[in-house]
C-alpha positions as a Markdown table, in Angstrom:
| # | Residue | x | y | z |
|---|---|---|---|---|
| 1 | Unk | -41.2 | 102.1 | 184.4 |
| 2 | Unk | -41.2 | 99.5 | 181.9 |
| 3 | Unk | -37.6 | 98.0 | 182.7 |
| 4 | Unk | -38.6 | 98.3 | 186.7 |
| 5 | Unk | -41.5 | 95.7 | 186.2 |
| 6 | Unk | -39.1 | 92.8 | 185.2 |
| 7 | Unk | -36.6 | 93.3 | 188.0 |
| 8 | Unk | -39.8 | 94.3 | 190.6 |
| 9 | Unk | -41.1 | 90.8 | 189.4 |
| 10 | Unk | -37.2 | 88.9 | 189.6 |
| 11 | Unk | -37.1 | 90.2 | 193.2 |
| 12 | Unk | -40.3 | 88.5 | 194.3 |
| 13 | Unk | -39.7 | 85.3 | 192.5 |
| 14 | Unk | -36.7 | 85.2 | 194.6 |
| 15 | Unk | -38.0 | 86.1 | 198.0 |
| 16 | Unk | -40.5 | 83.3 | 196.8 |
| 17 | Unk | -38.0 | 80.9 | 196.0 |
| 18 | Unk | -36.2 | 81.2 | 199.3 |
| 19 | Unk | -39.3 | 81.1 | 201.7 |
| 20 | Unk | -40.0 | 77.5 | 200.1 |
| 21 | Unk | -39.3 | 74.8 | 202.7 |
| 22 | Unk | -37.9 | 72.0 | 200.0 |
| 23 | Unk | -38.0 | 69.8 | 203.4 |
| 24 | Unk | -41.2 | 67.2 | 202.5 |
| 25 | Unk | -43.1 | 67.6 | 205.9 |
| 26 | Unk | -43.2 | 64.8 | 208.4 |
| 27 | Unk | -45.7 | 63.3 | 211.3 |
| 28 | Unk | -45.3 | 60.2 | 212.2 |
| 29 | Unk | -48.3 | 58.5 | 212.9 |
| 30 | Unk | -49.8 | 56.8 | 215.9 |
| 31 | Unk | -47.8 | 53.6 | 216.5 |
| 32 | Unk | -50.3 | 50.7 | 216.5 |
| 33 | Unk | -47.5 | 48.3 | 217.9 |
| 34 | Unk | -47.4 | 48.2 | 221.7 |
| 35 | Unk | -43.7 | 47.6 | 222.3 |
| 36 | Unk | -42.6 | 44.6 | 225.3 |
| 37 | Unk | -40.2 | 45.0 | 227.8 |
| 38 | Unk | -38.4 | 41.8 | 226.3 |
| 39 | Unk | -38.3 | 44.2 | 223.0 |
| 40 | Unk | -37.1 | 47.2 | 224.5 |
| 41 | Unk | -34.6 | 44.9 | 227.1 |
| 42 | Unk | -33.2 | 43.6 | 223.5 |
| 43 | Unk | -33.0 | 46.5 | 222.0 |
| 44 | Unk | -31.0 | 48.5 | 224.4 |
| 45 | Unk | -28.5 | 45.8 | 224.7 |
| 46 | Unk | -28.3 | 45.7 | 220.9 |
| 47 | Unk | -26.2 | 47.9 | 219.3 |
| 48 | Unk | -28.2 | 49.7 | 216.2 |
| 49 | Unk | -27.2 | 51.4 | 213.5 |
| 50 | Unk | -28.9 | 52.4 | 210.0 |
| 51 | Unk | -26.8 | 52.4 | 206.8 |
| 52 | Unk | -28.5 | 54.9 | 205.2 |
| 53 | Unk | -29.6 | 58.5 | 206.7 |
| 54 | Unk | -30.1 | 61.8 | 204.8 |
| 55 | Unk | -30.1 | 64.2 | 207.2 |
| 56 | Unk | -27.2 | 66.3 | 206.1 |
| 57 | Unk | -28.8 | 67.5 | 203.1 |
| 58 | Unk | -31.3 | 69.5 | 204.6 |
| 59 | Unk | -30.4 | 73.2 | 206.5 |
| 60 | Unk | -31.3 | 71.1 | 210.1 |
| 61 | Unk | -29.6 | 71.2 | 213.7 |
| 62 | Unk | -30.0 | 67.9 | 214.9 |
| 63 | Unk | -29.1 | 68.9 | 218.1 |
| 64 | Unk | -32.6 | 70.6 | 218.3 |
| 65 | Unk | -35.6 | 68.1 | 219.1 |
| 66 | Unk | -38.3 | 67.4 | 216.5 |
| 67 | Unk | -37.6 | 70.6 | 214.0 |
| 68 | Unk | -38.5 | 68.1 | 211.5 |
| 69 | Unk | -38.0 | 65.0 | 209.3 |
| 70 | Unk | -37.1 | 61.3 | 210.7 |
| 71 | Unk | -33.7 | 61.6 | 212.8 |
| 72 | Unk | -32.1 | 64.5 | 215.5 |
| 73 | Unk | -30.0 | 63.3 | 218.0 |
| 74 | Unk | -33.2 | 63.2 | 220.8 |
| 75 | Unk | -34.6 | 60.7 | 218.3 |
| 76 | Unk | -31.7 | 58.6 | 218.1 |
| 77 | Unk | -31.7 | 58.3 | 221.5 |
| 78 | Unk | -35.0 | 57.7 | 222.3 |
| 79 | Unk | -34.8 | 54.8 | 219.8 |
| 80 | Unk | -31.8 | 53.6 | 220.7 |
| 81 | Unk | -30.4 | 54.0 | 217.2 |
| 82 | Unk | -26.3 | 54.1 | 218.3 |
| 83 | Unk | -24.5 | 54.6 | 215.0 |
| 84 | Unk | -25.8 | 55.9 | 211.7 |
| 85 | Unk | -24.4 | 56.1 | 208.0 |
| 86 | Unk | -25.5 | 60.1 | 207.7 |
| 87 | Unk | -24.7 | 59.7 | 203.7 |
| 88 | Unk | -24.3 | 62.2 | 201.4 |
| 89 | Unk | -26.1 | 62.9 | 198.3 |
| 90 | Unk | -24.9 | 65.7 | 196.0 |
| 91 | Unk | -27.0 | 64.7 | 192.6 |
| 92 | Unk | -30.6 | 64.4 | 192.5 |
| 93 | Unk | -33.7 | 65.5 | 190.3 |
| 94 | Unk | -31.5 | 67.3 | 188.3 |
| 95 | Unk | -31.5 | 70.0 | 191.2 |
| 96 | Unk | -28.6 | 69.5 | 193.4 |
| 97 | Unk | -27.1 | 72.6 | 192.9 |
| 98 | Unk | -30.3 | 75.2 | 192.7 |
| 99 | Unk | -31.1 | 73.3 | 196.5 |
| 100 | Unk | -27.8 | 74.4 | 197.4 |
| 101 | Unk | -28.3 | 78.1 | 196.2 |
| 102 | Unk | -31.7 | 78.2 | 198.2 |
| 103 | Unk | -29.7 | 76.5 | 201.4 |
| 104 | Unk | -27.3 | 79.3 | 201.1 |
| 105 | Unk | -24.6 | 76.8 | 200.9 |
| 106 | Unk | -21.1 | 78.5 | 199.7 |
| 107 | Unk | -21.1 | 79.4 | 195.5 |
| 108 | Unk | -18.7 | 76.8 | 195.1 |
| 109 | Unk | -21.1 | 73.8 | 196.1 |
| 110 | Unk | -23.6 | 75.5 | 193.6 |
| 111 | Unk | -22.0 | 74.1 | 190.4 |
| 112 | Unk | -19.8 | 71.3 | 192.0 |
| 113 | Unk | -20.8 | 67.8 | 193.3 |
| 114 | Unk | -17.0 | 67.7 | 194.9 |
| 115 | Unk | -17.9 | 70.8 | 196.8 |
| 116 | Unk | -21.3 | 69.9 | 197.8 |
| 117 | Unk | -19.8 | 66.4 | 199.3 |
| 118 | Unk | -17.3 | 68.3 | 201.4 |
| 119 | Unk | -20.1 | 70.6 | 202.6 |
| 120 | Unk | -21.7 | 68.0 | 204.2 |
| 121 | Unk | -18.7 | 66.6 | 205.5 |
| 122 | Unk | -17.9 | 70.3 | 207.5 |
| 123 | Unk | -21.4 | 69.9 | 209.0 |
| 124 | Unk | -20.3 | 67.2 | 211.2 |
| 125 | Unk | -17.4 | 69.1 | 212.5 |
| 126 | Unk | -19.3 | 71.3 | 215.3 |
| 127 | Unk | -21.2 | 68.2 | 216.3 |
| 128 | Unk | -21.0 | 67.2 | 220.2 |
| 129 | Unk | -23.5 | 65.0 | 220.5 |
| 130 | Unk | -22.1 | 62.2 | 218.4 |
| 131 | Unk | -18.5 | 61.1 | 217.3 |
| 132 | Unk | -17.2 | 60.2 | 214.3 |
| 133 | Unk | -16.3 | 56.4 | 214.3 |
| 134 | Unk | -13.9 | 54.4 | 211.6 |
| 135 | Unk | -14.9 | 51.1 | 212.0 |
| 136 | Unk | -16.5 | 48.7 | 213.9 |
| 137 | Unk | -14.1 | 49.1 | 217.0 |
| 138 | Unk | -15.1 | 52.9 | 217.2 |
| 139 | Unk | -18.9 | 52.1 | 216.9 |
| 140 | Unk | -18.0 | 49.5 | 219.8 |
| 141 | Unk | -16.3 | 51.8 | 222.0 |
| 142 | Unk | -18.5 | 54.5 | 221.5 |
| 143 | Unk | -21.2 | 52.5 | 222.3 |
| 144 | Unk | -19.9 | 51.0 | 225.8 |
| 145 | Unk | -19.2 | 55.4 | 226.4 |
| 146 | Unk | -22.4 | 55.9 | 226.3 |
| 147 | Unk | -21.9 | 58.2 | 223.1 |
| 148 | Unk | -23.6 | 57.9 | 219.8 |
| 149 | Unk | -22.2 | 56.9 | 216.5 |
| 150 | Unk | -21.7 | 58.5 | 213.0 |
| 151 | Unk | -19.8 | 57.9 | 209.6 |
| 152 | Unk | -20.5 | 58.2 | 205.9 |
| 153 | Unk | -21.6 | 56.7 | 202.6 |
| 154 | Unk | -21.3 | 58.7 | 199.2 |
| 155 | Unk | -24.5 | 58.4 | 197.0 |
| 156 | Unk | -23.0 | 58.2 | 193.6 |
| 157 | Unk | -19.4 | 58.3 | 192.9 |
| 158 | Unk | -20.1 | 61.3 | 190.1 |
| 159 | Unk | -18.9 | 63.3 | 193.2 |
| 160 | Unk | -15.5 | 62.3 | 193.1 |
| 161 | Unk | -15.7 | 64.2 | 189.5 |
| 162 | Unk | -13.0 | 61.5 | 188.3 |
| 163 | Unk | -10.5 | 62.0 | 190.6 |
| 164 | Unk | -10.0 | 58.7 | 192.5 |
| 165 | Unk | -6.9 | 60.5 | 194.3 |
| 166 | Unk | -10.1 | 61.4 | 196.6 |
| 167 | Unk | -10.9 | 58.1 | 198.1 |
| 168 | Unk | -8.4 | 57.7 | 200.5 |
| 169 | Unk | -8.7 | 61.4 | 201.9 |
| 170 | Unk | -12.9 | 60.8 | 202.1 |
| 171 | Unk | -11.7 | 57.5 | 204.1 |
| 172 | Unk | -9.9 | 59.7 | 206.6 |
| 173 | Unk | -12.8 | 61.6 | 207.0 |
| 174 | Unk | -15.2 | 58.7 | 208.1 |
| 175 | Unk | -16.4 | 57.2 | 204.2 |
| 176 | Unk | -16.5 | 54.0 | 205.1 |
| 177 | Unk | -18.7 | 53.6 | 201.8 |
| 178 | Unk | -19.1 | 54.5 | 198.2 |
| 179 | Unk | -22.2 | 53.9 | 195.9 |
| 180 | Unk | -21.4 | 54.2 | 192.3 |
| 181 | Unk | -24.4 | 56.1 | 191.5 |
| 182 | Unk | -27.7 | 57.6 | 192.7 |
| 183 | Unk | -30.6 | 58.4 | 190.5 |
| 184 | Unk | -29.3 | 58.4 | 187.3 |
| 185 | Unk | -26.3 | 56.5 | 185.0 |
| 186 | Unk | -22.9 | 58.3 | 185.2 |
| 187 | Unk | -19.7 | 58.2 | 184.3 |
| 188 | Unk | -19.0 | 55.1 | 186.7 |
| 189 | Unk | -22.2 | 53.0 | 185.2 |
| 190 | Unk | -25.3 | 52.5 | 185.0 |
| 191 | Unk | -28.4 | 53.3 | 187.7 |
| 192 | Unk | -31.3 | 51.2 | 188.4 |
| 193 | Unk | -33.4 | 53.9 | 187.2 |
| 194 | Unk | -31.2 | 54.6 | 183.9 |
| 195 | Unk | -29.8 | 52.2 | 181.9 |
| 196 | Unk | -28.7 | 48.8 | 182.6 |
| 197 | Unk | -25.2 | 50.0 | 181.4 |
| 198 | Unk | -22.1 | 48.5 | 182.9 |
| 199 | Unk | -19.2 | 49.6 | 184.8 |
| 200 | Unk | -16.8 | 52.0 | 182.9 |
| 201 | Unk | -13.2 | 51.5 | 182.9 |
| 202 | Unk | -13.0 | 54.7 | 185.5 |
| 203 | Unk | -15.5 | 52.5 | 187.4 |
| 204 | Unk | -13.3 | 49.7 | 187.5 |
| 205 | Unk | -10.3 | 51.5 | 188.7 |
| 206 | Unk | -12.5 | 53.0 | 191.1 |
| 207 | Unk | -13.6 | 49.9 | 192.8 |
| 208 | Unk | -9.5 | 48.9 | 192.8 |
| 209 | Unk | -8.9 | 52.3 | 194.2 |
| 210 | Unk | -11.6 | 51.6 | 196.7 |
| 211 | Unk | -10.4 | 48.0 | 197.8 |
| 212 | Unk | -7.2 | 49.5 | 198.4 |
| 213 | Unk | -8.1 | 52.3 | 200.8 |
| 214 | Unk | -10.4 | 50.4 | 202.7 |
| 215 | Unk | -13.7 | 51.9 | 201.4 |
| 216 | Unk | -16.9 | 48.8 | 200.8 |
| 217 | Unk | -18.6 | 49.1 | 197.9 |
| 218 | Unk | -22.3 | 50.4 | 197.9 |
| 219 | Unk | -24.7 | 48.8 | 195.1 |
| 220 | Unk | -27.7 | 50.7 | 195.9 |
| 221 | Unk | -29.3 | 52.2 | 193.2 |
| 222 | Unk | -27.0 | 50.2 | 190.3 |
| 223 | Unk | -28.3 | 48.4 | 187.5 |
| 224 | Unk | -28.1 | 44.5 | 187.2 |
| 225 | Unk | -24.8 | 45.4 | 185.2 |
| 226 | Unk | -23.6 | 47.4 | 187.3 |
| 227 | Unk | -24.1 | 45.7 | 190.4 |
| 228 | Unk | -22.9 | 42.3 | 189.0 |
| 229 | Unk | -19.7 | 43.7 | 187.4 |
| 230 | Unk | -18.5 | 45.6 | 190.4 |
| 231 | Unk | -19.6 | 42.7 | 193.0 |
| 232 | Unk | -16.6 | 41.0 | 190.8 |
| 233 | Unk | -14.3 | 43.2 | 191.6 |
| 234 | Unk | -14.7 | 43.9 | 195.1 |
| 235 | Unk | -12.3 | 41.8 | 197.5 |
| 236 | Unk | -14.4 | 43.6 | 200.5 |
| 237 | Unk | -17.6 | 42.9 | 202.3 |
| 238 | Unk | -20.3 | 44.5 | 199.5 |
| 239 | Unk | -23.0 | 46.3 | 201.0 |
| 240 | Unk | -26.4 | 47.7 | 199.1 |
| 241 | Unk | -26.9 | 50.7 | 202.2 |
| 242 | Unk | -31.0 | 51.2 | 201.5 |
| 243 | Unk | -33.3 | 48.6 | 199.2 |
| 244 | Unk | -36.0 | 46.3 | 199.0 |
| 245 | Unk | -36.6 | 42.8 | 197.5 |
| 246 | Unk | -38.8 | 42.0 | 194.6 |
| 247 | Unk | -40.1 | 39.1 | 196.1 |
| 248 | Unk | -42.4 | 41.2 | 198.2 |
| 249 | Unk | -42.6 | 44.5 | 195.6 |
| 250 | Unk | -41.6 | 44.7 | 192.4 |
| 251 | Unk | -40.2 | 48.2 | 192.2 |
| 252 | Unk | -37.0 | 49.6 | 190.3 |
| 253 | Unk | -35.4 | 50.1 | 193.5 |
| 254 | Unk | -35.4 | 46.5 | 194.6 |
| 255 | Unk | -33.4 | 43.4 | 194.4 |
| 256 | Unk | -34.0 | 40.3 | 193.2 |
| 257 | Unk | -33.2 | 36.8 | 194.9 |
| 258 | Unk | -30.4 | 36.3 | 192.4 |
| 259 | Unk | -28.7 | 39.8 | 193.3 |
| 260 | Unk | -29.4 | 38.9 | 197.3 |
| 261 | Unk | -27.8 | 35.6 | 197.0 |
| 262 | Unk | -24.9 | 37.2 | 195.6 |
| 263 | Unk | -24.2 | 39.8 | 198.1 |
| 264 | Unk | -24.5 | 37.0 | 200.9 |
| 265 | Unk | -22.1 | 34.7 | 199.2 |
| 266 | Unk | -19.5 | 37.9 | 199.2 |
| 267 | Unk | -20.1 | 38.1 | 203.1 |
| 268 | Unk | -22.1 | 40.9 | 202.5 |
| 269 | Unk | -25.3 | 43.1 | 203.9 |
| 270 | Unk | -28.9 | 44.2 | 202.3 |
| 271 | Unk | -30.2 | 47.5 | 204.2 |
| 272 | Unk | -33.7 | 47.3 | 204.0 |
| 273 | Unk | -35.5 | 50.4 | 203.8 |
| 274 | Unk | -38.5 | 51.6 | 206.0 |
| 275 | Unk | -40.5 | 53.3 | 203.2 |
| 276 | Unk | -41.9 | 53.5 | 199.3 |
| 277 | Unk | -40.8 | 53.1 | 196.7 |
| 278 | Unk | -38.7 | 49.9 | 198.4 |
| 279 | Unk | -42.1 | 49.3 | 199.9 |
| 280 | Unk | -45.6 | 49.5 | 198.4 |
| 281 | Unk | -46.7 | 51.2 | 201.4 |
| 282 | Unk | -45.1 | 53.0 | 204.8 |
| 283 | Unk | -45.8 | 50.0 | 206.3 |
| 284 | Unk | -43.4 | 48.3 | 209.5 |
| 285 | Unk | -45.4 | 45.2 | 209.0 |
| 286 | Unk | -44.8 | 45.6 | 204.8 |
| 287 | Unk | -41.1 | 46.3 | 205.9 |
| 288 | Unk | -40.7 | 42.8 | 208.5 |
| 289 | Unk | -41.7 | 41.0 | 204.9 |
| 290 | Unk | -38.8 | 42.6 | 203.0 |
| 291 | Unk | -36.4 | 41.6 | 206.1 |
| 292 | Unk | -37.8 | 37.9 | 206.4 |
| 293 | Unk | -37.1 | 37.6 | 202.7 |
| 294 | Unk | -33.9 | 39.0 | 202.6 |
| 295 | Unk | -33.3 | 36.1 | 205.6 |
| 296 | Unk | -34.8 | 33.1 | 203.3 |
| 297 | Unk | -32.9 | 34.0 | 200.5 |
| 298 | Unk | -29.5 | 35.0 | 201.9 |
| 299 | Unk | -29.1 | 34.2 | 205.5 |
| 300 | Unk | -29.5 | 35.7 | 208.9 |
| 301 | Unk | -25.8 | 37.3 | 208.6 |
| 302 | Unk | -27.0 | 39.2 | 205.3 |
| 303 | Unk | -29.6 | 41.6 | 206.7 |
| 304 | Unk | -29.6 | 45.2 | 208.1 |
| 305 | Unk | -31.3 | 48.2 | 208.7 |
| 306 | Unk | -31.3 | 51.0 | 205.8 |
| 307 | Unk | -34.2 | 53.1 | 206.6 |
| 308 | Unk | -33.8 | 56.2 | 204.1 |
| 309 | Unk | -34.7 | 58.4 | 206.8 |
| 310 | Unk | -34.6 | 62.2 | 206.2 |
| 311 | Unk | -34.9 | 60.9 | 202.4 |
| 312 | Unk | -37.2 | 62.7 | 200.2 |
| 313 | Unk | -39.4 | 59.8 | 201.8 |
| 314 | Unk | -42.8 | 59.2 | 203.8 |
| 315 | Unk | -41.6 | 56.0 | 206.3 |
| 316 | Unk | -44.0 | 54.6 | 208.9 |
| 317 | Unk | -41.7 | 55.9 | 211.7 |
| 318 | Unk | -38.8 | 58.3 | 212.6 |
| 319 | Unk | -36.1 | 57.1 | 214.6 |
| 320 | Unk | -37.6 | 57.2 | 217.9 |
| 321 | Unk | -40.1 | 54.2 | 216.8 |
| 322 | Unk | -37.5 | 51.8 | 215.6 |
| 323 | Unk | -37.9 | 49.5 | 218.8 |
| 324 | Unk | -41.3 | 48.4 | 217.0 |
| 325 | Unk | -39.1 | 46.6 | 214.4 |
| 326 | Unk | -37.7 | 44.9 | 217.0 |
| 327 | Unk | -41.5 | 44.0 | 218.6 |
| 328 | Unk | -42.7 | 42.6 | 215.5 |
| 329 | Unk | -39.7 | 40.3 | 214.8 |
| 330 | Unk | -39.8 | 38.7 | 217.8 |
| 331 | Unk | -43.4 | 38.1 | 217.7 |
| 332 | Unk | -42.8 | 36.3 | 214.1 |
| 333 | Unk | -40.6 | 33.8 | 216.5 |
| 334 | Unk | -37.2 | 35.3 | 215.0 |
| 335 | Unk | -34.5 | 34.7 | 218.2 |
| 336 | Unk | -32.6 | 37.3 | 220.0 |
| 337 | Unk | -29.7 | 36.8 | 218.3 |
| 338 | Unk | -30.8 | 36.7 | 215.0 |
| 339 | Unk | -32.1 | 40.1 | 215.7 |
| 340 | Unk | -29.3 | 41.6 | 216.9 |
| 341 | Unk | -28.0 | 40.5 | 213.8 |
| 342 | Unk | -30.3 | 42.5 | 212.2 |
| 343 | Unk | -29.6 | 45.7 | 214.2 |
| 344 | Unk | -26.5 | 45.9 | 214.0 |
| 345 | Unk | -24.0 | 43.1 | 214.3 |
| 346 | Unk | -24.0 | 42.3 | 210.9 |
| 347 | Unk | -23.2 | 45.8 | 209.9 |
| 348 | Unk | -20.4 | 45.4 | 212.6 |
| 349 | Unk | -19.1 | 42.2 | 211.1 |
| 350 | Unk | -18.5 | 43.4 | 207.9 |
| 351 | Unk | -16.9 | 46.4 | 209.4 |
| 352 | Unk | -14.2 | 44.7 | 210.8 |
């Protein structure tokens, strides 16, 4: 009787621990922007796409409408978002691999940020509603098809776990990015929320390895050292997929002028996200601020979209609202063009 306590007690913590929904709840509120038909005319012509969605990490079918978070397919649609960067975490909180024990992934992704990247990849594979696109041609083509958009970013380069061999194959498979690292430093450098360590050696052969195979360098989430070393050594477009700017909140997770100015010089784009921490608030109007700045400081050709959507974040909107980010800019006098800028031709530019 004694010993059958314990294991009586194990069993229910673990029927516990797998009815837990680990998904943060979502309902977007009321929009309080009434969107024109010069804003939605503009934004269907545009074509829009977000460097920075999560939505592979949680156990979703996006092909089902509103089962949750910021983004299906319906959503996309509905907000004429065309092409998204669905990237792929695979360390976070320290719990990456007990999420993908409750998620029923395979074993091997339980102990393995390698496995738990290619796991996400094989998601994508019975996907119909979307194709996979290379570069900027295939986001252009797919566009004028009528058919929407995806491809990948890596949220820290830990996943590689050293092997650099891996770059070129993940570039096949539609990586068209890399960030060094995520939420904490590894063995590539340091994180905005770590140290303000530099790059390694491995992180500067990984960059080389990267310019090489085509792959642009991601500098969200890097520390000033980080981010300054590797914007060096890039000889692509840099790209920081999801921030904020200082200027408007100071937050760890947010750039200042200096770092902006940099990445524009480079011919390079600032994502600007859609929620907190980036923001002090879920706030569009908090979020137009963020994008203005990032215009001031480096130029119309150096902004883009980087919502963090299906992040463990609490934005304004999901992706069916984004057309109100096109309302309020062009009541703040911004031109057409410069906002298609914004949605997506200057992600398109530097995917050339």
């Amino acid at each position: 009787m004694g010993r059958k306590l314990p294991l009586a007690g194990l069993v229910l913590l673990l029927i516990a621990f797998f009815l837990v929904d680990l998904e943060p709840g979502f309902e977007p509120p009321a929009l309080s922007v009434e969107v024109s038909d010069r804003a939605r005319r503009l934004h269907a012509e545009s074509i829009v796409i977000d460097l920075h969605v999560d939505s592979l990490l949680w156990p979703r079918d996006l092909t089902r409408e509103r089962e949750g978070g910021h983004v299906d397919f319906s959503r996309m649609r509905e907000g004429g978002l065309d092409a998204a960067a669905f990237t792929i975490p695979t360390r976070f909180f320290g719990a990456a691999g007990l999420k993908a024990f409750h998620d029923l992934w395979p074993p091997a992704t339980w102990l393995s940020p390698w496995e738990r990247l290619r796991h996400q990849l094989e998601k994508t594979r019975t996907w119909k509603d979307a194709s996979l696109a290379t570069d900027a041609v295939s986001i252009r083509e797919n566009h004028a098809d009528g058919r929407l958009s995806y491809f990948h970013g890596i949220e820290g380069a830990h996943a590689l776990e050293g092997d650099l061999s891996r770059v070129s194959e993940l570039r096949k498979r539609g990586v068209l990015f890399i960030g060094l690292v995520h939420l904490r430093d590894n063995e590539i450098g340091g994180s905005s929320s770590g140290s303000n360590r530099g790059l390694s050696e491995l992180g500067r052969k990984l960059v080389g390895e990267m310019n090489r195979s085509g792959v642009h360098l991601d500098l969200a989430h890097s520390s000033e050292r980080t981010f300054f070393e590797a914007l060096e050594l890039t000889t692509l477009p840099p790209l920081v997929s999801h921030t904020g700017v200082r200027a408007v909140h100071e937050s760890w997770r947010n750039l200042s002028d200096d770092q902006i100015r940099a990445v524009a010089k480079r011919g390079g784009v600032v994502g600007v996200m859609l929620a907190p921490p980036a923001l002090r608030e879920p706030s569009l109007e908090e979020a137009v601020l963020h994008i203005e700045h990032v215009i001031e400081t480096g130029g119309e050709d150096a902004v883009a979209i980087g919502s963090d959507f299906d992040g463990y974040v609490d934005p304004p909107i999901d992706a069916s609202g984004l057309p109100a980010l096109t309302e309020l800019l062009l009541r703040r006098g911004h031109s057409e063009e410069r906002v298609r800028k914004f949605l997506g031709e200057n992600v398109l530019r530097i995917l050339r």
